[in-house]
GUMAR-755748 format. One record per residue (C-alpha): residue number from 1; x, y, z. Coordinates in steps of 0.2 Angstrom, whole numbers, plus 2048, in hexadecimal, padded with zeros to 3 digits. Example, Ala and Ser with C-alpha at 12.3 -4.5 7.8 and 13.67 -1.06 7.14 Angstrom:
// GUMAR-755748
+-----+-----+-----+-----+
|  nr |   X |   Y |   Z |
+-----+-----+-----+-----+
|   1 | 83E | 7EA | 827 |
|   2 | 844 | 7FB | 824 |
+-----+-----+-----+-----+
***
This chain:
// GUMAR-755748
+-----+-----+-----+-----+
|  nr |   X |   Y |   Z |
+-----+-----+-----+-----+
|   1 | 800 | 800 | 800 |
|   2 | 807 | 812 | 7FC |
|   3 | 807 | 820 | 807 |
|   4 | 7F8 | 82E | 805 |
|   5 | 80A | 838 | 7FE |
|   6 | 815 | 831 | 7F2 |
|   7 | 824 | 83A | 7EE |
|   8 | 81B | 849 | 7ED |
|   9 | 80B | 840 | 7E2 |
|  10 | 7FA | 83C | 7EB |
|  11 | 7F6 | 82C | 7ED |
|  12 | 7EA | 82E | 7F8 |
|  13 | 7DD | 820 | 7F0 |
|  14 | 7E9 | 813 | 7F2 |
|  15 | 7E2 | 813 | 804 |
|  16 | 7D2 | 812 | 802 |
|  17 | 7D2 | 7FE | 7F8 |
|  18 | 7C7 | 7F7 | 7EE |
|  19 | 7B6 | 7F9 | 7F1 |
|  20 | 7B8 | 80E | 7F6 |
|  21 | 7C1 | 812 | 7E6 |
|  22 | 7B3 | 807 | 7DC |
|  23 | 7A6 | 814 | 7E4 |
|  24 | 7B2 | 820 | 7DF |
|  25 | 7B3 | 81C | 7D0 |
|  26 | 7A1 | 81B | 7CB |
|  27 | 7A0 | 82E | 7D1 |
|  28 | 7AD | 833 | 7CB |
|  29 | 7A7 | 82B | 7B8 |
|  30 | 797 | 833 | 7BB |
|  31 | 79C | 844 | 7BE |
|  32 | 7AD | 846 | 7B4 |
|  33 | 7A3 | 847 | 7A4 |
|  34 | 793 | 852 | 7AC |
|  35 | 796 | 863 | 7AE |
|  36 | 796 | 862 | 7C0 |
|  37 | 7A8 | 85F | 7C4 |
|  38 | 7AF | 84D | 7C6 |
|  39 | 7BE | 855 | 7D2 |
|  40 | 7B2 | 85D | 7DE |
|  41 | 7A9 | 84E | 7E2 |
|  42 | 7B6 | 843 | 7E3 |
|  43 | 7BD | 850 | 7F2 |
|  44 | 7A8 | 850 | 7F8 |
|  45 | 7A6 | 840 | 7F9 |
|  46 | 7B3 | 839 | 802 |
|  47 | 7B1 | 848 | 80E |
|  48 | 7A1 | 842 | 811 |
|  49 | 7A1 | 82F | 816 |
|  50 | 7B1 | 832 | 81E |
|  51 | 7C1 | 82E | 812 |
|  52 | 7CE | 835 | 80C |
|  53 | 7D0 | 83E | 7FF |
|  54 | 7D5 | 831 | 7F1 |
|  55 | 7E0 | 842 | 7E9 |
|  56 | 7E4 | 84A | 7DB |
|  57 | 7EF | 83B | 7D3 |
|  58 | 7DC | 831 | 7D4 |
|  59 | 7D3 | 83F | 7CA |
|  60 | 7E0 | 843 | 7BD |
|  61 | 7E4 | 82F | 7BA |
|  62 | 7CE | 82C | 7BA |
|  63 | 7D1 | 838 | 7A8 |
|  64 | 7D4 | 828 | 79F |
|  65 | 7C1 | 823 | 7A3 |
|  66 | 7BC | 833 | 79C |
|  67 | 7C5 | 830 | 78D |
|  68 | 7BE | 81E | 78B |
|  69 | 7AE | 825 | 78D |
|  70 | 7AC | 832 | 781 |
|  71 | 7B5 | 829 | 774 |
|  72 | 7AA | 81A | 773 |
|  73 | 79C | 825 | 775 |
|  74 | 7A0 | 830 | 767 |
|  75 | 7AB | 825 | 75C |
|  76 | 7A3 | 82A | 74E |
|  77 | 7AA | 83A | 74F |
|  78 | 7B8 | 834 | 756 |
|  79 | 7BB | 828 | 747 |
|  80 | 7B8 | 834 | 73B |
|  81 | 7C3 | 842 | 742 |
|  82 | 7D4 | 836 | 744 |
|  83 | 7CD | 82E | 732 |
|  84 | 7C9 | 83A | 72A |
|  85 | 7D6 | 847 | 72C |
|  86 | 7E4 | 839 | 728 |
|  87 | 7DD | 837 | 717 |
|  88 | 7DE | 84A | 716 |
|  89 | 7F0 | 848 | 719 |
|  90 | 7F1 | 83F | 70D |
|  91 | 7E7 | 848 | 701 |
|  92 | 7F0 | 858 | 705 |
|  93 | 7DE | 85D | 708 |
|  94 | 7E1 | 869 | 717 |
|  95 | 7CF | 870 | 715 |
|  96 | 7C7 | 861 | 719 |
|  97 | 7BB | 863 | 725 |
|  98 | 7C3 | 856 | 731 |
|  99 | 7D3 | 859 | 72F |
| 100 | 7D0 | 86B | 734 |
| 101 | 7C5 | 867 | 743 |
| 102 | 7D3 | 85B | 749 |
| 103 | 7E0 | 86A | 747 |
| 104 | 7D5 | 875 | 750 |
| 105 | 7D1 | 86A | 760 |
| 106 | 7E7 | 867 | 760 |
| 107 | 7E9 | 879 | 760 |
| 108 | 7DC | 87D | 76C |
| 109 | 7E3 | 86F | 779 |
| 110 | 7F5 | 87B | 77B |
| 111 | 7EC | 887 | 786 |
| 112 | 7E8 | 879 | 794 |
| 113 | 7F9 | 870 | 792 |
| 114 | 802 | 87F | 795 |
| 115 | 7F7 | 884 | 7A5 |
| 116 | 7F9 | 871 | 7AB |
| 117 | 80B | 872 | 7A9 |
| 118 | 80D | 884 | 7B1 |
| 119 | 803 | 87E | 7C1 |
| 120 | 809 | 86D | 7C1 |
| 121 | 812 | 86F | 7D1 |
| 122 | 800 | 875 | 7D9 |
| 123 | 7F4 | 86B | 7D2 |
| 124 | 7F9 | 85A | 7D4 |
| 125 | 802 | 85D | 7E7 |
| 126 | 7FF | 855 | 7F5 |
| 127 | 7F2 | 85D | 7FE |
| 128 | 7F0 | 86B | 7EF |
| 129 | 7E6 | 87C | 7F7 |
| 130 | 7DE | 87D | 7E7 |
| 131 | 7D4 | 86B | 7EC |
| 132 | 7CE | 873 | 7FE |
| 133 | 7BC | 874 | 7FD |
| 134 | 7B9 | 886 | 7FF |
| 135 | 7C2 | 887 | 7ED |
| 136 | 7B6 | 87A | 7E6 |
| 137 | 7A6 | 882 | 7F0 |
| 138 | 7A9 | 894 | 7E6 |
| 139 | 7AE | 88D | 7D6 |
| 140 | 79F | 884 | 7D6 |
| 141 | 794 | 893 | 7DA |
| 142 | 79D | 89C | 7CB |
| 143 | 79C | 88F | 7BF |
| 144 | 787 | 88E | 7C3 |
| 145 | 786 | 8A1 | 7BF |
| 146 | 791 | 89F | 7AF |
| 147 | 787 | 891 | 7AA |
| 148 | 776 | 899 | 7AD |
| 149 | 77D | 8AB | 7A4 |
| 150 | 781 | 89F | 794 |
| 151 | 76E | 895 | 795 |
| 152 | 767 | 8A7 | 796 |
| 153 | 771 | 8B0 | 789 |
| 154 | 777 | 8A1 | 77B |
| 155 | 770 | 8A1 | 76C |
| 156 | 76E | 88C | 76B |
| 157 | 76F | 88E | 756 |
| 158 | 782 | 887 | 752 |
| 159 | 786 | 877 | 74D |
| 160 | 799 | 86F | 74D |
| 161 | 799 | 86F | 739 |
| 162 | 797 | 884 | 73E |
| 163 | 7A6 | 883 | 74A |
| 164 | 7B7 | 88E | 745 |
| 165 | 7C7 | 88F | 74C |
| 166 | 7C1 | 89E | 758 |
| 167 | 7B5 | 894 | 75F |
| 168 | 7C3 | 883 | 764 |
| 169 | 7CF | 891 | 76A |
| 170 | 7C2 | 897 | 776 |
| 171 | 7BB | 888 | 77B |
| 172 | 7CB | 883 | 77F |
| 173 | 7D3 | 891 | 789 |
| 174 | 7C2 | 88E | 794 |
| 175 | 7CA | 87D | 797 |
| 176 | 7D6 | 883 | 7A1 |
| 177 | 7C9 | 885 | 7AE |
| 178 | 7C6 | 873 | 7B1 |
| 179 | 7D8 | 874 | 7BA |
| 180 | 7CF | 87C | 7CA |
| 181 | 7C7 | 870 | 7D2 |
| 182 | 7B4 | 872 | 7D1 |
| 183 | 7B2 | 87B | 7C1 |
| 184 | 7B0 | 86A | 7B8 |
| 185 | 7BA | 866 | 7A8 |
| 186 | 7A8 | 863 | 79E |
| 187 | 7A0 | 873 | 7A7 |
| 188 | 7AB | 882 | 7A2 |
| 189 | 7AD | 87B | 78F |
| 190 | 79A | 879 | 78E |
| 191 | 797 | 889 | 795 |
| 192 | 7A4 | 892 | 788 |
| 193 | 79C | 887 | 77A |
| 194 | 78A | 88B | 77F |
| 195 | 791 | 89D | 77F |
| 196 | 797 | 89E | 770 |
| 197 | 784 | 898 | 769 |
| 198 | 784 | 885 | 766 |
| 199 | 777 | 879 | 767 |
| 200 | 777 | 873 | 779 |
| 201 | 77A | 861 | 772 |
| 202 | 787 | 867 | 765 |
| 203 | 78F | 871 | 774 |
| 204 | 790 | 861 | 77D |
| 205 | 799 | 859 | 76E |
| 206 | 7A2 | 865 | 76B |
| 207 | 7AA | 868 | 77C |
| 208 | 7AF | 853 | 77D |
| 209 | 7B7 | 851 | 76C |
| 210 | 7C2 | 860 | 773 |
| 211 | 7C6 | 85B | 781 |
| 212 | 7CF | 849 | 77C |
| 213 | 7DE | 84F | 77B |
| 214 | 7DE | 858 | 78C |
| 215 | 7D7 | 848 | 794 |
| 216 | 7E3 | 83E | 78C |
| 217 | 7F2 | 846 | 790 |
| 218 | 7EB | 848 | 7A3 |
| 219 | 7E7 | 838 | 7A7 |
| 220 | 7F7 | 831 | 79C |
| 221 | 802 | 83C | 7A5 |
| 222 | 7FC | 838 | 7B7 |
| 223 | 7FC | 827 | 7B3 |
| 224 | 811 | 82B | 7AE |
| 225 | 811 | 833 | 7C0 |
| 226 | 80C | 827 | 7C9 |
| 227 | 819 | 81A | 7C0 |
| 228 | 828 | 824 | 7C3 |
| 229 | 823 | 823 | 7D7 |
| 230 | 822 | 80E | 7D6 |
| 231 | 810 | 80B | 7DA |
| 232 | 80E | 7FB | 7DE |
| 233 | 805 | 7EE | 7D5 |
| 234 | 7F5 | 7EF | 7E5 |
| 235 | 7F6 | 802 | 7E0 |
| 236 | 7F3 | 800 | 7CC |
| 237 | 7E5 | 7F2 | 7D1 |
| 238 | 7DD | 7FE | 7DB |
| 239 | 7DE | 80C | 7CD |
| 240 | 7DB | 800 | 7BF |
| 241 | 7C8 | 7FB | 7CB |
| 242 | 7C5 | 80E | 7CB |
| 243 | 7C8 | 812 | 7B9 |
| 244 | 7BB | 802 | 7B2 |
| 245 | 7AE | 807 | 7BE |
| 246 | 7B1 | 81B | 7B8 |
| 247 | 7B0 | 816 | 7A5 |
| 248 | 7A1 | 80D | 7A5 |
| 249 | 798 | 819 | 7B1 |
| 250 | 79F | 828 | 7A6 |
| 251 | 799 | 820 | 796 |
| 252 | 788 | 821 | 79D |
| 253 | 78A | 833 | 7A4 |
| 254 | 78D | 838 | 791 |
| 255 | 77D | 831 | 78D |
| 256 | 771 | 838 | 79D |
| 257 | 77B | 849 | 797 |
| 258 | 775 | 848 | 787 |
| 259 | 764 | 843 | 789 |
| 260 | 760 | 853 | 796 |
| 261 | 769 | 85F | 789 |
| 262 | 760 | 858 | 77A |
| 263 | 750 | 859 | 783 |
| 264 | 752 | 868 | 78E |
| 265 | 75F | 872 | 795 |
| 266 | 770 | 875 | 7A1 |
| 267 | 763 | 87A | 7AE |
| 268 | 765 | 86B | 7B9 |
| 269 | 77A | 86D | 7B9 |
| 270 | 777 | 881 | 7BF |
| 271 | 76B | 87B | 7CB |
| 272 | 775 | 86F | 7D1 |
| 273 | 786 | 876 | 7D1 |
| 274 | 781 | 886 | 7DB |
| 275 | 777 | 87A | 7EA |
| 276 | 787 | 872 | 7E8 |
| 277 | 791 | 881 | 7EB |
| 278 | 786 | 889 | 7F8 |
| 279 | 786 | 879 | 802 |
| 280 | 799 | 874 | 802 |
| 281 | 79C | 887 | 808 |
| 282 | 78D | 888 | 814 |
| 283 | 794 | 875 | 81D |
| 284 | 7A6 | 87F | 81C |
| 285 | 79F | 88E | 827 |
| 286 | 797 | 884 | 831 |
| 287 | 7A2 | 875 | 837 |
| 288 | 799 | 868 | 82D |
| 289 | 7A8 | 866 | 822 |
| 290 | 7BA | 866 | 827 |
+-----+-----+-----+-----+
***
C-alpha cells in the first residue's frame, strides 16, 4: 500500500481499496462528463462518508474514462475526423472539412497544456489549496451564474458544420477553467459553446470532440506520474477497478446529458451547481464540513 503522499504525488485512493474507489469511480464517471464538476465531487463525497480524499493523481488518471467514454459514444465523429483528415493528407486537400476541424481542435488544445504545465507544481500537490472546498464551493456558484447568463442570452441556432477557428480557439481558452477544481471540464466549454450560439446538443458535441486531446494528455500524463514514483501492482489494481467502473458510468452520463439538452435545457446543471455551491459554503461556515 502507498502512502496518501508519494514523492510529492497523491496517492491518496490507494488507501481507500477496492470497494471505495469502485464508488468512486461510478461518481466520478457520472459527473466528469456532466457539467457539474467530476473534481468537486470526488473532494464531496469522500468528505461526506468520512474518507480521504482519494487526490488529485485519482481525478487526473479517471481522464482515461472520460476519454473511453466520449470516443465510443461519438465514434462516428471520431472515426471520421482521424479518417478523414488522413485521406486529406493525402490528398493535399487542406480544405477538407475534417482535416480542418481536426487542426482546429490541435490548436485549440495549446492553451490548456500550457496552463497545465505552468501550474503543474500546484495542481497536482499534495494537499493542493486549489482542492479545499471553499475553492470548489465559489467556483461552483460562478459557473451556475455563467451557465444561466449563456441559457438566457445564446442564440441556440449554430451547428458544428457552422464552427470556425474563432470559435475552437475560444472554446478552448475556456478549457483552462476546468484546471480549478469545481468549474467542471464539460461545464466551462459548454457554457463558451452555448455562448457563442450553438445548438445546446451541437454545444455538447462540440465541447467533447475538443476536449480529447486535453483528456488524453491528462489522464496519459498522470498515469506517467504515477510510474515514475513505483506504484505497486495493489495500487494499479485499485486504479485499474476505478477507471472500468468510471468508463461505463461516464458512457451513460454522455447519454442522460444528451437526452435533457435535446429535450430541454442546461437548467437542471445551473440549478444544481449553485445548491451545490451554496451548500458546500453554508456546511463550511457552519462546522458541518471540515
Amino acid at each position: 500500500m502507498a502512502d496518501i503522499c508519494t514523492q510529492g504525488v497523491d496517492t491518496g485512493f490507494v488507501g481507500l481499496g477496492y470497494a471505495k474507489v469502485a464508488f468512486l469511480g461510478l461518481v466520478q464517471g457520472i459527473t466528469e462528463l456532466l457539467p457539474i464538476s467530476s473534481t468537486a465531487h470526488m473532494r464531496i463525497v469522500p468528505a461526506i462518508l468520512g474518507w480521504q480524499d482519494p487526490g488529485s493523481a485519482f481525478s487526473a488518471a479517471m481522464q482515461l474514462a472520460a476519454l473511453a467514454a466520449v470516443v465510443s459514444y461519438f465514434w462516428g465523429d471520431v472515426r471520421d475526423l482521424l479518417f478523414g483528415s488522413l485521406d486529406a493528407l493525402k490528398r493535399r486537400d487542406f480544405s477538407d472539412r475534417h482535416f480542418r476541424l481536426a487542426s482546429w481542435i490541435v490548436l485549440a488544445t495549446i492553451p490548456i497544456v500550457i496552463a497545465g504545465v505552468a501550474l503543474s507544481g500546484v495542481l497536482n500537490a499534495c494537499n493542493s489549496p486549489l482542492r479545499s472546498l471553499s475553492v470548489i464551493g465559489w467556483s461552483c456558484i460562478a459557473m451556475a451564474i455563467l451557465l444561466a447568463l449563456a441559457e438566457i442570452f445564446a442564440r441556440h441556432k449554430r451547428t458544428i458544420a457552422e464552427a470556425s477557428l474563432a470559435d475552437a480557439l475560444l472554446v478552448g481558452v475556456a478549457q483552462i477553467g476546468a484546471l480549478i477544481p469545481g468549474v467542471s471540464r464539460s461545464g466551462s466549454t459548454l457554457t463558451a459553446a452555448l455562448g457563442l450560439g450553438f445548438k445546446r446538443a451541437e454545444a455538447a458535441r462540440f465541447s467533447f470532440l475538443l476536449g480529447l486531446p486535453a483528456i488524453a494528455l491528462a489522464g496519459l500524463k498522470e498515469l506517467w506520474e504515477l510510474h515514475k514514483v513505483h506504484l505497486d501492482a495493489h495500487g494499479w489494481s485499485v486504479l485499474a477497478t476505478g477507471l472500468v467502473i468510471a468508463s461505463i458510468s461516464a458512457f451513460f452520463a454522455i447519454w442522460g446529458l444528451m437526452r435533457v439538452l435535446e429535450r430541454f435545457s442546461a437548467w437542471p446543471f445551473v440549478i444544481y451547481r449553485g445548491l451545490l455551491g451554496v451548500v458546500l459554503l453554508l456546511g463550511l461556515a457552519m462546522g458541518w464540513l471540515a
